[in-house]
C-alpha positions as CSV (number, residue, x, y, z in Angstrom):
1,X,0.0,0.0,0.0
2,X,1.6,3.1,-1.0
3,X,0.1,6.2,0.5
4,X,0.7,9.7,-0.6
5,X,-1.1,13.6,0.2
6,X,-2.9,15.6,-1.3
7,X,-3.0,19.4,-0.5
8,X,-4.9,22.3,-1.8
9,X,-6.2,25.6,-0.9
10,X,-9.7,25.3,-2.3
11,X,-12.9,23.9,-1.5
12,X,-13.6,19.8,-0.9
13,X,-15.3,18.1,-3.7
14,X,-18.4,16.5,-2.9
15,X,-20.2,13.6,-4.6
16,X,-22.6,16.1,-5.7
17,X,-20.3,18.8,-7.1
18,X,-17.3,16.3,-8.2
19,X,-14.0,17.9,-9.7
20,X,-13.0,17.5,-13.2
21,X,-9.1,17.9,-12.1
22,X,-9.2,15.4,-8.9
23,X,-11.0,13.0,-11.0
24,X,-8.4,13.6,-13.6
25,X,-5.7,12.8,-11.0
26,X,-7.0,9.7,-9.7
27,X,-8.1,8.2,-13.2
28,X,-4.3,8.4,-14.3
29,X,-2.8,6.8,-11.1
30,X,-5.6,4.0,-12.0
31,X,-3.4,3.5,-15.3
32,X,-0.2,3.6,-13.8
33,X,-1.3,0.6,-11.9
34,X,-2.8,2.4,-8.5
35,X,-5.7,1.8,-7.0
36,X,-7.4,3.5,-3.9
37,X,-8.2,1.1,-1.5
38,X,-5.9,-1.8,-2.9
39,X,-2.6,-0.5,-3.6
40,X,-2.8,3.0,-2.9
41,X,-4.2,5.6,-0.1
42,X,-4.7,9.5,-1.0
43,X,-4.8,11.2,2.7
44,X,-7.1,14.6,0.9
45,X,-6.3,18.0,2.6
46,X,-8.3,20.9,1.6
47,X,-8.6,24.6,3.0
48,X,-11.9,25.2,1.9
49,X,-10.4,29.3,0.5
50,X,-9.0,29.9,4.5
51,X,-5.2,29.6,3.1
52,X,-4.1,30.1,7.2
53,X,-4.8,26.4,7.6
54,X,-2.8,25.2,4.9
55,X,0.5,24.8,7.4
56,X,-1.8,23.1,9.8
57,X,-2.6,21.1,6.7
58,X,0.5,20.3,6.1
59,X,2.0,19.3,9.1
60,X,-1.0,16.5,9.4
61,X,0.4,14.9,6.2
62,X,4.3,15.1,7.1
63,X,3.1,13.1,10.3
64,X,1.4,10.7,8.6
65,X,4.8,10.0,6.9
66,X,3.1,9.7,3.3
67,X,5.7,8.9,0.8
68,X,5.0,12.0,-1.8
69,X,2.7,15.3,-1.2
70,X,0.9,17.1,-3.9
71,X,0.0,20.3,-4.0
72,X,-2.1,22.9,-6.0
73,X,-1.0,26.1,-6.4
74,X,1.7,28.4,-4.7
75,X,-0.1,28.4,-1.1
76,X,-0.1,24.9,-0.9
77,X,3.2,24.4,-2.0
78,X,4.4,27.1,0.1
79,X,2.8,25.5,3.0
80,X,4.4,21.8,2.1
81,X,7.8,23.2,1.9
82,X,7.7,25.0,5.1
83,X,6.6,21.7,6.4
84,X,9.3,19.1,5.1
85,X,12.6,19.0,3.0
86,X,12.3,15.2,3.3
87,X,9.0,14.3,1.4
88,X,9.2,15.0,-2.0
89,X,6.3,17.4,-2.7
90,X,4.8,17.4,-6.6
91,X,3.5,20.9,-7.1
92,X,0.8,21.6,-9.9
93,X,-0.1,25.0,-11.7
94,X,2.4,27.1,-9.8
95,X,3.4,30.4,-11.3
96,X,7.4,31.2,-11.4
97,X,8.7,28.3,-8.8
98,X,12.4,29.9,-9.3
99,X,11.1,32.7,-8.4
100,X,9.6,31.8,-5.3
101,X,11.8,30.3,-3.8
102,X,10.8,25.9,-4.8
103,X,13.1,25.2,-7.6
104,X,16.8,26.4,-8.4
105,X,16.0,26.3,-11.8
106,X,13.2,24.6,-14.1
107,X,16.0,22.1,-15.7
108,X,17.2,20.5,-12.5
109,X,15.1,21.8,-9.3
110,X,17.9,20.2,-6.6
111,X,15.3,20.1,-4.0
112,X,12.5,18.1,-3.0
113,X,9.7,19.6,-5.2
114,X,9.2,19.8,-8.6
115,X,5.6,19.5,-11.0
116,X,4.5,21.6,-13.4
117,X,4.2,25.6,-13.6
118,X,2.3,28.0,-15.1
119,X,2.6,32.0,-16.4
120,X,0.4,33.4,-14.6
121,X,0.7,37.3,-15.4
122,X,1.2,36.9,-18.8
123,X,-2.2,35.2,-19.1
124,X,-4.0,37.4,-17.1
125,X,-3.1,39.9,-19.4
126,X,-4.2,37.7,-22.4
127,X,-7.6,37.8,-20.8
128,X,-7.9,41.7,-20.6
129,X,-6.8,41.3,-24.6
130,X,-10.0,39.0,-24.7
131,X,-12.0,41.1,-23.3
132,X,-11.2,44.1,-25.4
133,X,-11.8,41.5,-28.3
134,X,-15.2,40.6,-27.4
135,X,-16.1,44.0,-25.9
136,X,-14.2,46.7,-28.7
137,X,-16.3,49.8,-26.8
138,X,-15.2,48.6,-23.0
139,X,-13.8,50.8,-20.8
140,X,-13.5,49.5,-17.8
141,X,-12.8,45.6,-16.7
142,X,-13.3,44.4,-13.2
143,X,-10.2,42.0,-11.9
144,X,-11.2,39.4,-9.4
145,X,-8.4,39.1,-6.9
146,X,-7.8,37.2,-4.0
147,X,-6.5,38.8,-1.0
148,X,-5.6,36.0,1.0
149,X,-3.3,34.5,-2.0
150,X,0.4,35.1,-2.7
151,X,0.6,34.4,-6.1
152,X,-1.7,37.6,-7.7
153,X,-0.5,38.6,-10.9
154,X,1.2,41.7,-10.9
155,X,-1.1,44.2,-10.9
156,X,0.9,47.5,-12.6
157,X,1.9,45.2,-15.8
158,X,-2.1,44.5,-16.1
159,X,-2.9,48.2,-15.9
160,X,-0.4,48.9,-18.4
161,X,-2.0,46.7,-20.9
162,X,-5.4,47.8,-19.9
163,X,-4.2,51.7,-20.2
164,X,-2.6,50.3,-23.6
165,X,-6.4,49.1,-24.9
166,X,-7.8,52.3,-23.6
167,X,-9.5,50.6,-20.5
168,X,-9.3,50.7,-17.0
169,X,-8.7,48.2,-14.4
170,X,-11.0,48.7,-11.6
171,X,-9.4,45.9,-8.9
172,X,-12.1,44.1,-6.7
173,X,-11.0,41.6,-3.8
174,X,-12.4,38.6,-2.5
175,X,-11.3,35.6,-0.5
176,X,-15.1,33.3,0.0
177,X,-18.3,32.7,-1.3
178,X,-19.8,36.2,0.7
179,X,-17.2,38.1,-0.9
180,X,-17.5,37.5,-4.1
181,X,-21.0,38.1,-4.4
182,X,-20.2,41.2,-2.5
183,X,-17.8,41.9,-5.5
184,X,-19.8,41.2,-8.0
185,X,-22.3,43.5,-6.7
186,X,-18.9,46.0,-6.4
187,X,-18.5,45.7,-9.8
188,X,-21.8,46.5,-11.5
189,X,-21.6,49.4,-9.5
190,X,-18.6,51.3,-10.4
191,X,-19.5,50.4,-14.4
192,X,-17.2,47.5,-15.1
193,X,-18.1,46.4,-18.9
194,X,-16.7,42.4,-18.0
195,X,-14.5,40.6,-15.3
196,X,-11.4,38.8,-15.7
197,X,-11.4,35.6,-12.9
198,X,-7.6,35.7,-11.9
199,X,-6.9,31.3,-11.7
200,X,-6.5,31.6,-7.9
201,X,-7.0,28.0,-6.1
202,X,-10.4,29.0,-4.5
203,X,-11.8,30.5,-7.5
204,X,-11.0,27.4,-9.7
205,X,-13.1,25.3,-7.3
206,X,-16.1,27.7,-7.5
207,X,-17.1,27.9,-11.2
208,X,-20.8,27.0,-10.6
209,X,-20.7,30.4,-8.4
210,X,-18.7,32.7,-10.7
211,X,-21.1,31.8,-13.9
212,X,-24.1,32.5,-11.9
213,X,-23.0,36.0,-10.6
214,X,-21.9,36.5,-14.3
215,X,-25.2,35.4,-15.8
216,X,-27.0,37.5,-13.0
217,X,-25.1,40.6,-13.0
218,X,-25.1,40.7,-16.9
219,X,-20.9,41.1,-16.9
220,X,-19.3,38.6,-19.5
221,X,-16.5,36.4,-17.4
222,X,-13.3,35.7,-18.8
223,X,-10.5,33.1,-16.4
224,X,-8.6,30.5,-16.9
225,X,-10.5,27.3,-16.5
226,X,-12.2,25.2,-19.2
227,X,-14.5,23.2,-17.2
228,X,-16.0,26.9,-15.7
229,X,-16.9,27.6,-18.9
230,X,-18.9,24.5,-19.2
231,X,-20.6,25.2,-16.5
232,X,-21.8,28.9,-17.4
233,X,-18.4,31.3,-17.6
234,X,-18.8,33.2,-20.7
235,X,-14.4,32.1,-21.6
236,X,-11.2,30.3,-20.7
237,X,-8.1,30.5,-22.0
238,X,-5.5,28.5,-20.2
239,X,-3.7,25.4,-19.7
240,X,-6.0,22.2,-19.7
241,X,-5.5,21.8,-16.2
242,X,-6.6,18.4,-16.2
243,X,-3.4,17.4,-18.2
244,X,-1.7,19.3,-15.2
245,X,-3.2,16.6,-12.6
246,X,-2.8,13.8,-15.5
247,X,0.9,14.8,-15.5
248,X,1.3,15.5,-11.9
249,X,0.4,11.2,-11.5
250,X,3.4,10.6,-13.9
251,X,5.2,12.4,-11.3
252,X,4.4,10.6,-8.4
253,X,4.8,7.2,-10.5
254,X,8.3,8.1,-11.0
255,X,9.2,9.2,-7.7
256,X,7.6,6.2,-5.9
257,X,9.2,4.0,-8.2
258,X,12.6,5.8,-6.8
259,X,13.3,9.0,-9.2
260,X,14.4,12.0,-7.0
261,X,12.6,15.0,-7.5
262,X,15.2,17.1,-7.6
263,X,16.4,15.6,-10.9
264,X,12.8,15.5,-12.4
265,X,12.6,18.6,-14.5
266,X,10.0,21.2,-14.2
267,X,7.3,21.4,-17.0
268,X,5.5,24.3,-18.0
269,X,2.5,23.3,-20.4
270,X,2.8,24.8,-24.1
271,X,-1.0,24.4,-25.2
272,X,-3.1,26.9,-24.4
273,X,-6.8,26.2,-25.2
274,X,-9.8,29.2,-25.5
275,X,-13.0,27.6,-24.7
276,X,-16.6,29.9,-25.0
277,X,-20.1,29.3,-24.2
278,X,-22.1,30.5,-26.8
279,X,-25.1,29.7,-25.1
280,X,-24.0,32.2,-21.9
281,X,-23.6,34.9,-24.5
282,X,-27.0,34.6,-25.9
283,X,-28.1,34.9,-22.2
284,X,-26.1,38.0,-21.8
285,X,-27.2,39.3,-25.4
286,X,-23.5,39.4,-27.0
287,X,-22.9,38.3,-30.0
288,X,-19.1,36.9,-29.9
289,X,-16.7,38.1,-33.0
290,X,-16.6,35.5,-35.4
291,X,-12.9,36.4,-35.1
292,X,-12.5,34.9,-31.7
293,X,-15.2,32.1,-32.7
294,X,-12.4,31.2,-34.9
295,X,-9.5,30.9,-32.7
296,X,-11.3,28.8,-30.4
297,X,-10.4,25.4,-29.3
298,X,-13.9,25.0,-28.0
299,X,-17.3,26.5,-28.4
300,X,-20.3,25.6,-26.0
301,X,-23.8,25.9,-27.9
């Protein structure tokens, strides 16, 4: 029986609201020859958005002595690390890990964590180009932040590309369900023509939330996450970040099998894939360019 952790900042999945990505996860250790309850036990940490708990978190799995720990996202990983340079820790969808402080470089990490990464700003500011795309006569876009995170995109290099589109950026911060409704609310108020959903770890377990408010509030939602779209978000563009949970098994195959993770180099996904749901934008009564219709890797009808 091999047992390995699981951390992550967001919200539990339940049977009734399962996640695309966890699912994704478990289905590829299945065909690498692992399954839960026979071979292999996944001891599941989530914070549920309150990042303070993730050391708490953490420290629970190190004393459990599981043999690998995975993590989503910079808080998590943050949170392993602080916890053990023994484990080896397999980190998915983390922005810059040179820069903060996990890897020495993407080649050959020489620690004990290595995964996959992501660019996170550069995206973001992708999304505000999307948004001037679908909306040419916007002038201001509402960026969902969370407060509680480490890992916001930078903020001055997404005004500059806003400033360069002739929009604004009007920031609005939330770290739970209350506050993004709260924000949402924030937003129609001060005139925002659309919101971009920054790919914090809470947000990308809330996507049933974040297309409702969208749909409600009349504001056409751009982030990073293909399955929100299918649920209601008007786009994605992003990494398919089940092939980040997919990949992050291979990890932990190799390393249980004996690899060391600081010779396992880092990926950073090279696919980027725009989804839409053509069917939110009848709801919101925007017709979507055929330009970007195009480009798309995925249209909802």
């Amino acid at each position: 029986m091999r047992r390995i952790g699981f951390l992550a900042g967001r919200s539990r999945p339940t049977p009734a609201d399962p996640d695309p990505y966890y699912e994704a996860f478990v289905d590829q250790m299945r065909r690498l020859g692992y399954a839960e309850g026979k071979n292999l036990a996944i001891e599941w940490r989530f914070a549920d958005g309150r990042y303070d708990r993730l050391p708490q978190l953490a420290s629970e799995l190190v004393k459990m002595n599981v043999e690998v720990i995975v993590t989503h996202a910079r808080p998590g990983t943050q949170a392993a690390q602080r916890a053990t340079s023994a484990i080896p820790i397999v980190m998915t969808a983390v922005g810059d890990p040179v820069g903060s402080g996990f890897a020495k470089s993407l080649a050959r990490p020489g620690g004990n964590i290595t995964g996959l990464s992501l660019p996170v700003g550069d995206l973001t500011e992708k999304h505000v180009e999307l948004a001037k795309a679908l909306l040419p006569d916007a002038s201001r876009v509402a960026l969902l932040l969370n407060p509680a995170s480490k890992e916001s995109p930078n903020l001055k290099s997404i005004e500059r590309t806003a400033k360069r589109l002739g929009m604004r950026i009007v920031p609005i911060r939330a770290r739970n369900e209350d506050e993004i409704r709260k924000g949402f609310v924030e937003m129609t108020r001060k005139g925002a023509d659309a919101v971009v959903i920054t790919g914090d770890a809470f947000y990308a377990g809330e996507p049933t939330l974040l297309a409702e408010l969208g749909i409600a509030r009349r504001l056409p939602s751009i982030g990073w996450y293909r399955d929100h779209v299918r649920t209601g978000v008007l786009m994605s563009y992003g990494p398919d970040t089940a092939f980040l949970y997919r990949a992050a098994a291979t990890y932990v195959d190799r390393i249980l099998k004996g690899a060391k993770p600081g010779n396992l180099p880092i990926e950073q996904p090279t696919k980027i894939h725009l989804a839409i749901n053509r069917r939110t934008a009848a709801a919101l009564g925007i017709t979507i360019p055929r330009e970007l219709l195009s480009r798309a890797n995925e249209v909802i009808d």
